[in-house]
C-alpha positions as CSV (number, residue, x, y, z in Angstrom):
1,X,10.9,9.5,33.4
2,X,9.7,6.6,30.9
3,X,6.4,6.9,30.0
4,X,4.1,4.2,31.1
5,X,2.5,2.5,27.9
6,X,-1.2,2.7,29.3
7,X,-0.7,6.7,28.7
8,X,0.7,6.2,25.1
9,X,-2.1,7.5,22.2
10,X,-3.7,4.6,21.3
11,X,-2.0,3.9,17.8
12,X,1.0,3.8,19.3
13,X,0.4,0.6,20.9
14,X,2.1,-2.6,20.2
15,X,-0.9,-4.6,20.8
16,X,-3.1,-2.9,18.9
17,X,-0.3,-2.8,15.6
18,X,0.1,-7.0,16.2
19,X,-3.7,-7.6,15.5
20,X,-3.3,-4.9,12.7
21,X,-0.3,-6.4,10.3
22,X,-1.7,-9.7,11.7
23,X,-5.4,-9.0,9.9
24,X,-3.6,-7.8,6.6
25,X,-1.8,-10.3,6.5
26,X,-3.7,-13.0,7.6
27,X,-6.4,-11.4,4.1
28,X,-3.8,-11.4,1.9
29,X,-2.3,-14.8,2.5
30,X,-5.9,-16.9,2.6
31,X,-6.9,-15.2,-0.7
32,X,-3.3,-15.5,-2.0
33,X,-3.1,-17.6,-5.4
34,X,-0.5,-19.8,-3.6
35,X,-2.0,-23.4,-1.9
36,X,0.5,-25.9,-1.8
37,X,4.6,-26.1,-0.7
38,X,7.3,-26.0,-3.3
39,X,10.9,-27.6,-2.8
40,X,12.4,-26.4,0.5
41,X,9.0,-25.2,2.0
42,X,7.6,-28.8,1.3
43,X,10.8,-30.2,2.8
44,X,10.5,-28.4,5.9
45,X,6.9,-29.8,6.0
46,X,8.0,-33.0,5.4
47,X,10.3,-33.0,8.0
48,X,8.4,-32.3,10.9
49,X,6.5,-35.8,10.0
50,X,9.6,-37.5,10.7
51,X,9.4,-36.8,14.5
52,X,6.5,-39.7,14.6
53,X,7.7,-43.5,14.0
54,X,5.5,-46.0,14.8
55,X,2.7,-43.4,16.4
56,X,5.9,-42.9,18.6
57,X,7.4,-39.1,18.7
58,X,10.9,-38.5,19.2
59,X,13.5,-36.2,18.2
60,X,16.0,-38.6,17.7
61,X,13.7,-40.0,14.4
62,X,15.6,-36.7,12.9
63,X,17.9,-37.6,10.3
64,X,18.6,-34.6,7.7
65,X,22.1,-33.6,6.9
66,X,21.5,-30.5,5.9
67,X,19.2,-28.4,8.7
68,X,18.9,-28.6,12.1
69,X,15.7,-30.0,13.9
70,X,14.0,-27.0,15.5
71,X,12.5,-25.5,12.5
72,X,11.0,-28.9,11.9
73,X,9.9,-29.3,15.2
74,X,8.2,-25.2,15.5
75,X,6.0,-27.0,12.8
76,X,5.0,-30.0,14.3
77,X,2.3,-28.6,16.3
78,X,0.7,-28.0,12.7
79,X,1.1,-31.6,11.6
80,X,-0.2,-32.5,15.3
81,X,-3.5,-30.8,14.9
82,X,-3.9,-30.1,11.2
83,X,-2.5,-33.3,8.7
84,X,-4.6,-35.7,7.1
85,X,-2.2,-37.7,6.7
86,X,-1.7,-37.1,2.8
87,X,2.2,-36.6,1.9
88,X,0.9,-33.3,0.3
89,X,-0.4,-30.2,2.5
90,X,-4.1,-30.1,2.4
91,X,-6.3,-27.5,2.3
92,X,-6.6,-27.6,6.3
93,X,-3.1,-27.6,6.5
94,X,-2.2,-24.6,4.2
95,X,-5.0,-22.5,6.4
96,X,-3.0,-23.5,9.4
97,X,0.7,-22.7,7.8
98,X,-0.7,-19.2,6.0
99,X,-2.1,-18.0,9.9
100,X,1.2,-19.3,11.3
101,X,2.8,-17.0,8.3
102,X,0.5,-14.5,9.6
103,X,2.0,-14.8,13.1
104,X,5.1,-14.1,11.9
105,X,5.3,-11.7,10.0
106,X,3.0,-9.6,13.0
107,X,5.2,-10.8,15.4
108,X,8.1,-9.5,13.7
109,X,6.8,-6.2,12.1
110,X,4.7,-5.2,14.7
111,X,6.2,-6.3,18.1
112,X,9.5,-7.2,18.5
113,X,11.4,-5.3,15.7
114,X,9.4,-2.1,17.1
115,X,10.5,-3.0,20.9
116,X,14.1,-3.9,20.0
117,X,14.8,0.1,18.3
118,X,13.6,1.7,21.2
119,X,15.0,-0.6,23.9
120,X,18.7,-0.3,21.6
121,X,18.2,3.2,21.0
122,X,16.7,4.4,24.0
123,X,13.5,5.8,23.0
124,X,10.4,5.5,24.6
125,X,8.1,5.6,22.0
126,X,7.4,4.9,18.1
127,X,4.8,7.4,16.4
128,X,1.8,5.5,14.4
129,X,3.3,6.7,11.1
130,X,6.8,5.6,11.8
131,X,5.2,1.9,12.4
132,X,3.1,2.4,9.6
133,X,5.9,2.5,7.1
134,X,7.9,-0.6,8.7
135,X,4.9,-2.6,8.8
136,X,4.3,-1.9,5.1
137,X,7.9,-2.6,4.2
138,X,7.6,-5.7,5.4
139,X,4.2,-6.4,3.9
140,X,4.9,-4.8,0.3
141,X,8.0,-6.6,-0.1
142,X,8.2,-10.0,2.0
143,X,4.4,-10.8,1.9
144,X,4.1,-14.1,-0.1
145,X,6.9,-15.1,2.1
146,X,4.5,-16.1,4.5
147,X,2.3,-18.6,2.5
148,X,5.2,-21.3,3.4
149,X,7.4,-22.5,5.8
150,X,10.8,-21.6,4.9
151,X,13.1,-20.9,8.2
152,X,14.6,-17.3,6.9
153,X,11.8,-15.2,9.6
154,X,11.6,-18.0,12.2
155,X,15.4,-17.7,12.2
156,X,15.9,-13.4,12.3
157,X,13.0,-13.4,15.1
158,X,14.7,-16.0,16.9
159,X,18.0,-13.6,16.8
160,X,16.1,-10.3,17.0
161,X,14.3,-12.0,20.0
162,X,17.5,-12.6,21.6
163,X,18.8,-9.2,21.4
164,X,15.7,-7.9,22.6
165,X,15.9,-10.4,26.3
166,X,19.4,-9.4,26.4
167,X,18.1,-5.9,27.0
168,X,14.6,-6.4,29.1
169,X,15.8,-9.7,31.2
170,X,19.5,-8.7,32.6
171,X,19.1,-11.5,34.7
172,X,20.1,-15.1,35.0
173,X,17.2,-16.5,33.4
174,X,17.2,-13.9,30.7
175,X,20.5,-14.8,30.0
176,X,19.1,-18.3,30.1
177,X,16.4,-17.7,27.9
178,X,18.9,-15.6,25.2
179,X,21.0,-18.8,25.1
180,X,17.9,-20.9,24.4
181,X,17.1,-18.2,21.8
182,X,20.9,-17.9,20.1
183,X,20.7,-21.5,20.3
184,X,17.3,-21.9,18.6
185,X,18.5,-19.3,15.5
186,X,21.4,-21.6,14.9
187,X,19.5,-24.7,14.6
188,X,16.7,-23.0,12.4
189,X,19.5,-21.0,10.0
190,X,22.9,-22.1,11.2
191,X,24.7,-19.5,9.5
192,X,23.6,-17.7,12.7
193,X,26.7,-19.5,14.2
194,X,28.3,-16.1,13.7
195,X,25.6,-14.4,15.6
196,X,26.6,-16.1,18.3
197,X,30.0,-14.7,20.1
198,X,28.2,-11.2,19.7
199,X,25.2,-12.1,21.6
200,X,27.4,-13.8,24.8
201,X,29.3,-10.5,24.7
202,X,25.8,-8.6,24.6
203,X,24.7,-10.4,27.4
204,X,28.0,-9.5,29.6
205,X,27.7,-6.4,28.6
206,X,24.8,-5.6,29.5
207,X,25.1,-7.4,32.6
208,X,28.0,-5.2,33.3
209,X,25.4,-2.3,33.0
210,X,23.4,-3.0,35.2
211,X,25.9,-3.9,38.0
212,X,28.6,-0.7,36.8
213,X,31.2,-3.5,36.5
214,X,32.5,-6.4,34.4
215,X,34.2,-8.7,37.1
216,X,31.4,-9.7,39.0
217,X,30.3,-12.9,40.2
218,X,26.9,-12.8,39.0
219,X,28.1,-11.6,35.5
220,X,29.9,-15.2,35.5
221,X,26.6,-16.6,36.4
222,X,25.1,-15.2,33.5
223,X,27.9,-16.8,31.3
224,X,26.7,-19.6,32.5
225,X,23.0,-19.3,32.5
226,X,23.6,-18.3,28.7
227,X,26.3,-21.3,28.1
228,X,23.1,-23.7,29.7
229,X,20.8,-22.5,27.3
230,X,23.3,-23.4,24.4
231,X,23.5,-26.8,25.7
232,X,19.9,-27.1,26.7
233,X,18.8,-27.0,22.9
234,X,22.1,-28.3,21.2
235,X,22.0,-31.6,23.2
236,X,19.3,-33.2,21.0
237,X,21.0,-31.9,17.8
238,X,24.1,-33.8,19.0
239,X,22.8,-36.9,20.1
240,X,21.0,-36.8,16.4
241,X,23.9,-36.3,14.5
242,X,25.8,-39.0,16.8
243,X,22.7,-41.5,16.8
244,X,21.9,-41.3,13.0
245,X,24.5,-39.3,11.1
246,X,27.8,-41.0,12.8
247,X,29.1,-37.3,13.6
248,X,30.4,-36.3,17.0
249,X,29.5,-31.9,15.7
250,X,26.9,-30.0,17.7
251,X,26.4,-28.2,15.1
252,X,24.1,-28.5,12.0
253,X,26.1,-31.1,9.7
254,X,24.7,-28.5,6.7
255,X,26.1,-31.1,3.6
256,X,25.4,-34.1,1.6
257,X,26.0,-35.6,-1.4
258,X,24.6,-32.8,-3.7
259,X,27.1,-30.0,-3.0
260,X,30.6,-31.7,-3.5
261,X,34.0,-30.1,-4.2
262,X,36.4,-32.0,-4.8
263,X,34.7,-35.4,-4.3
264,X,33.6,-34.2,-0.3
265,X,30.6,-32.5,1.1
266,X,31.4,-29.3,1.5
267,X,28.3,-26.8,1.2
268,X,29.8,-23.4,2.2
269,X,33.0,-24.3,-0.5
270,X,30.1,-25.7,-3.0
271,X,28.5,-22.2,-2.7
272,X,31.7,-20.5,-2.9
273,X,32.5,-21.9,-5.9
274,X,28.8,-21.3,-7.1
275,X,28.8,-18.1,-6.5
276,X,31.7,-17.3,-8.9
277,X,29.6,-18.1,-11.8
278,X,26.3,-17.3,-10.7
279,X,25.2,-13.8,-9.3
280,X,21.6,-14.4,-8.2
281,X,18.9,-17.4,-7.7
282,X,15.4,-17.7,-7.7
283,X,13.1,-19.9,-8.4
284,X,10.3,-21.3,-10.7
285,X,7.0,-22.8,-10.1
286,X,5.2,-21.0,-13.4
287,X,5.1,-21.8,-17.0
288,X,6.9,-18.8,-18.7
289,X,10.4,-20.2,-17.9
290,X,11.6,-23.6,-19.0
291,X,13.5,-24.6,-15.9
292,X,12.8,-24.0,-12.0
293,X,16.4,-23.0,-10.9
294,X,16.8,-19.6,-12.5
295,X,20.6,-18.3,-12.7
296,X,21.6,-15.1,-13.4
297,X,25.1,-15.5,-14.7
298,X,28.1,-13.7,-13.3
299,X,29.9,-13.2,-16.8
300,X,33.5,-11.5,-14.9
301,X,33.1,-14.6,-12.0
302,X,33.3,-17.0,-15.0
303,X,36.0,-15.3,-16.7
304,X,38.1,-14.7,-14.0
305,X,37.8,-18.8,-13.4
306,X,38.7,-19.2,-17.0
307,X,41.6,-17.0,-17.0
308,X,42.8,-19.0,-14.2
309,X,42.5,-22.3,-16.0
310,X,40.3,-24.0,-13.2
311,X,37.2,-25.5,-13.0
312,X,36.8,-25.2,-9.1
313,X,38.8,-24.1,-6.0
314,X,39.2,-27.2,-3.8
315,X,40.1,-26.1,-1.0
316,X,39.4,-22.7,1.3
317,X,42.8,-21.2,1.1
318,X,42.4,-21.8,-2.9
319,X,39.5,-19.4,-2.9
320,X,41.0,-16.8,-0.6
321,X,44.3,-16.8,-2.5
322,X,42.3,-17.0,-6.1
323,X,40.3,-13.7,-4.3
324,X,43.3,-12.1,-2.9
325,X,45.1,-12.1,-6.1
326,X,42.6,-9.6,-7.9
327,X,41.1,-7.3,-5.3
328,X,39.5,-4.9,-7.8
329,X,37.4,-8.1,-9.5
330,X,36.6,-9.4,-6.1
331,X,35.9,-6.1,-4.7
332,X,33.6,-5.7,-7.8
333,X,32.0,-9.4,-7.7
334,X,30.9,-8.8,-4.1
335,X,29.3,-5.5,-4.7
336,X,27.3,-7.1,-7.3
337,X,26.3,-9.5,-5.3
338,X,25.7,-7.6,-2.2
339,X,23.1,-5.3,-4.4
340,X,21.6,-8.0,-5.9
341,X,20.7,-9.2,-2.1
342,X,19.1,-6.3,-1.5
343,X,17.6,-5.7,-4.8
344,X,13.9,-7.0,-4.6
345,X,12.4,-8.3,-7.9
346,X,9.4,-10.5,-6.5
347,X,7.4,-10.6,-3.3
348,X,7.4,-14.4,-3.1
349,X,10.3,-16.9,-3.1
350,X,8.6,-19.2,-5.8
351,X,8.0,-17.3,-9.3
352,X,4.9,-18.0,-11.0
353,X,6.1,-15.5,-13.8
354,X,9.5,-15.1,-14.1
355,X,9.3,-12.2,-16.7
356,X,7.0,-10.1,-14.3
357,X,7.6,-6.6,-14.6
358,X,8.7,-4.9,-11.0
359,X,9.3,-1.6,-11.4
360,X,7.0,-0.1,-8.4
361,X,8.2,-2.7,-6.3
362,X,11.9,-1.6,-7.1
363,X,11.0,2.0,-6.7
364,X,9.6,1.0,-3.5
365,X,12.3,-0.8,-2.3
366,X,15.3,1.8,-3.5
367,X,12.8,4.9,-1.9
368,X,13.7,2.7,1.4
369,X,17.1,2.3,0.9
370,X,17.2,5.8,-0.2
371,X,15.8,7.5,3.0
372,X,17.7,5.0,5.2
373,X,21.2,6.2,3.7
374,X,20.3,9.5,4.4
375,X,19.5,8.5,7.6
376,X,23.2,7.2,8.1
377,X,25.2,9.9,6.6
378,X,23.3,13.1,7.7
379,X,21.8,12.0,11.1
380,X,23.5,12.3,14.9
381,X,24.6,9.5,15.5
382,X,26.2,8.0,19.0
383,X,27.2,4.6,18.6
384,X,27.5,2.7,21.9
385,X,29.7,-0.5,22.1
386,X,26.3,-2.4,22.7
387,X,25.4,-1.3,19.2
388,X,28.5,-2.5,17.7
389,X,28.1,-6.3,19.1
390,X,24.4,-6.3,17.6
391,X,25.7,-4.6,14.3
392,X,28.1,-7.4,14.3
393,X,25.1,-10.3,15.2
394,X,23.3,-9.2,12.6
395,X,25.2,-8.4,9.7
396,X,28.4,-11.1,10.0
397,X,25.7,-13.7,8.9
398,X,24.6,-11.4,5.6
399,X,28.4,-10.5,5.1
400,X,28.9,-14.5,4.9
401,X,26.2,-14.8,2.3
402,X,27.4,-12.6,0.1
403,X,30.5,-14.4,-2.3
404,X,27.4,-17.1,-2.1
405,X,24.9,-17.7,-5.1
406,X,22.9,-14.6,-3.5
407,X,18.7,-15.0,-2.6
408,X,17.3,-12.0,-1.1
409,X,16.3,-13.6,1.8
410,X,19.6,-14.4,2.9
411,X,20.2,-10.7,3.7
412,X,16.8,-10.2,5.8
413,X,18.8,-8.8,8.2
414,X,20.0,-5.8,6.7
415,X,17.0,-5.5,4.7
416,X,15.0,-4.9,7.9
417,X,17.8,-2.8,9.4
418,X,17.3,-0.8,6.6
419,X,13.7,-0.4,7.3
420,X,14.5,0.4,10.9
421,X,16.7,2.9,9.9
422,X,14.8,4.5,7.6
423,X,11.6,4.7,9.8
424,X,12.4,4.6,13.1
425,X,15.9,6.7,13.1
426,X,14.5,9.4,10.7
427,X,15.2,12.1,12.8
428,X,11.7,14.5,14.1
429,X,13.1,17.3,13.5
430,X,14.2,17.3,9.8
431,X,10.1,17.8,9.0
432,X,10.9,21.3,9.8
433,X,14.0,21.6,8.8
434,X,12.7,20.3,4.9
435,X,10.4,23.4,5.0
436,X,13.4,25.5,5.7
437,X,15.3,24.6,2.8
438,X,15.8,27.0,-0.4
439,X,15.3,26.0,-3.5
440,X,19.0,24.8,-4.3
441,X,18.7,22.2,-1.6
442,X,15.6,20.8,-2.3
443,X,17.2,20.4,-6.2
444,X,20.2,19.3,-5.0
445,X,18.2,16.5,-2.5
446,X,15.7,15.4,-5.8
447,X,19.0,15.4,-8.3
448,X,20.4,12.9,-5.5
449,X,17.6,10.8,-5.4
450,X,17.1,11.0,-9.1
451,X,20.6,9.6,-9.6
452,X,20.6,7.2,-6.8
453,X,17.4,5.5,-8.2
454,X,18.6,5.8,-11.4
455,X,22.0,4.3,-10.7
456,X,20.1,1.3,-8.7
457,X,17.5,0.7,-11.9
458,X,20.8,-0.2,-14.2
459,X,22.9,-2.5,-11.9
460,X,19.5,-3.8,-11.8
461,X,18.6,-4.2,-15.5
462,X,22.5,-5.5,-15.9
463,X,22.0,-8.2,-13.4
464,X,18.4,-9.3,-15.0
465,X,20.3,-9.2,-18.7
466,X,22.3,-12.1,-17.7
467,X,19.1,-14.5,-17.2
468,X,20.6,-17.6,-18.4
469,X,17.8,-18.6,-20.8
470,X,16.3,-15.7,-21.3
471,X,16.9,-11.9,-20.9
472,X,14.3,-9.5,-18.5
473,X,14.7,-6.0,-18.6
474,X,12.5,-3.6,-16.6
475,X,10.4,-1.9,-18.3
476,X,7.9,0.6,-17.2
């Protein structure tokens, strides 16, 4: 019998954990040092003016290539309340965008991630340390995240939020409302176009659950209820790319004139490309570095382009074959740049020192990792197909990220799987079980760790000693 959550021990209440992360967060981000938007935050800013022409709103005053309209739009209410009318975010404004931050991340760490493990896994309830440590991965790595509005959260909670109705709403309007959801994810961060497929089959699936059987009629209903909720927030997307971008797509356009192969817009063959020379991004807002795009180079990416005799692959059946035809250096590129996604150097996606040291923050992060793998590879496990399809809407997007030019944040996903993993599928029972083991285990368990971190600290410190104007080591 499932225990009702008025009898849960106070700590464990979800309620109770929001106002929690939301107060941390909501102290650290109006004392942070950071008060105005840089590059993509300010553009997302700027874009939710656009709505209002002539004191008139509409949706159809969207015109950006590049990302869809309900990011843009989730902000409005911010410019409707809160602007001055200044083209730069006042101080008003910045309040209002850091407590929205604040919403998020609470939302996120403290509700639905929490609510999504147990209704996937089955479990009733989530002790106060277990929460503890997800809230605080989320705070001591993503927390300056939240001073601007950049679509990576908005975008995961919209997907995570999805997953989670698909679940508590096996109904027609859930399956509505996980349409509307998908839908929303894909016009915040459309690589969540892959997401997508895997939530419709969620849906039926669980649909199926409930009912003990695929083929039947209301099942079909749901397909369409979920099919409605597509259409219900695609429509405006496509009458703005047919009104003011002279494109017949429903989906975000995602190019311009910036990322070009071969003469065309092409932004996924652009990054591609990109990401054969370049490793890792960030970027600079502080004085200790001269420019604000910082490259790590990929020295073997480069080479194996030279070797070839090509500037660029113009086409995708060039890159696949150019891949195809040395599996060991692709294999080795995309390992490199599937750690350096998860290899947090900075809390914030704008540096205001570039040569920062981050050695407890790396410790931190690879501790996570760490437990989480253990987790994986000594822990019961009983995958359901359920399980499979949100493996599959989760990590398809981060497994397209990573032959891109790699940002941490494009592999939030996994990141916070991680975090799940580590602190919510860490098993009760190993707390005894650690007492019970002899001395040769527990050496055996700190030479693993030892060796893990240590192994983690040098692809780290090799990836940093390819700065392109500059070299930054770790250093204790």
């Amino acid at each position: 019998m499932k225990e009702s959550a008025s009898k849960r021990p106070l700590l464990e209440n979800s309620l109770l954990w929001f106002f929690i992360v939301f107060l941390v967060f909501s102290t650290h981000l109006l004392t942070s040092k950071y008060n105005t938007l840089y590059y993509d935050s300010h553009d997302y800013w700027k874009y939710a003016k656009t709505f209002v022409v002539d004191d008139k709103f509409s949706l159809l005053n969207f015109t950006d290539r590049l990302r869809g309209y309900v990011y843009p739009l989730l902000n409005y209410p911010l410019i409707f309340f809160f602007s001055e009318g200044d083209p730069e975010p006042s101080s008003k404004e910045m309040v209002a965008i850091k407590l929205l931050g604040a919403l998020y991340a609470s939302t996120i760490f403290a509700v639905v991630a929490p609510s999504l493990w147990m209704a996937v896994t089955r479990t009733n309830r989530l002790g106060w340390f277990r929460r503890l440590a997800f809230a605080a991965a989320g705070f001591f790595m993503w927390r300056d995240y939240f001073n601007f509005t950049l679509s990576d959260f908005p975008g995961l909670l919209a997907v995570m939020a999805a997953i989670l109705a698909a679940y508590k709403l096996r109904n027609i309007p859930g399956a509505f409302l996980v349409g509307v959801l998908t839908a929303a994810a894909i016009y915040i961060r459309p690589v969540y176009v892959l997401s997508a497929p895997f939530l419709l089959l969620l849906v039926v699936q669980q649909q199926a659950v409930l009912r003990q059987k695929y083929l039947h009629a209301r099942n079909y209903l749901a397909l369409a209820a979920f099919a409605g909720g597509l259409v219900l927030v695609g429509l405006p997307q496509y009458l703005i790319n047919k009104t003011n971008l002279g494109s017949n797509s429903v989906l975000v356009l995602a190019d311009n004139e910036y990322y070009l192969v071969a003469g065309k817009p092409n932004l996924y063959l652009w990054q591609l490309n990109s990401g054969l020379k370049v490793q890792r991004y960030e970027t600079n807002i502080g004085g200790d570095y001269p420019n604000a795009q910082v490259f790590f180079n990929d020295l073997a990416g480069q080479t194996m382009l030279n070797n070839e005799g090509v500037a660029e692959l113009t086409s995708y059946a060039d890159y696949f074959l150019f891949m195809l035809k040395r599996p060991v250096d692709a294999i080795a590129l995309y390992g490199r740049h599937l750690f350096n996604g998860l290899d947090i150097l900075y809390t914030t996606p704008y540096l205001a020192h570039v040569h920062a040291k981050a050695l407890w923050l790396s410790f931190l992060n690879y501790t996570y990792f760490f437990s989480a793998l253990l987790v994986l590879i000594f822990a019961k496990k009983n995958l359901r197909i359920d399980h499979w399809l949100i493996l599959a809407a989760l990590l398809l997007p981060c497994a397209a990220c990573v032959p891109m030019v790699v940002e941490c944040r494009f592999f939030l996903p996994l990141h916070l799987l991680l975090y799940a993993v580590a602190c919510f599928g860490w098993p009760s029972h190993w707390q005894g079980q650690f007492k019970q083991l002899t001395r040769l285990q527990l050496t055996r368990l700190a030479t693993s760790y030892a060796f893990f971190l240590l192994i983690c600290f040098m692809l780290s410190s090799s990836t940093q000693a390819t700065l392109q104007m500059a070299t930054k080591i770790i250093q204790p």
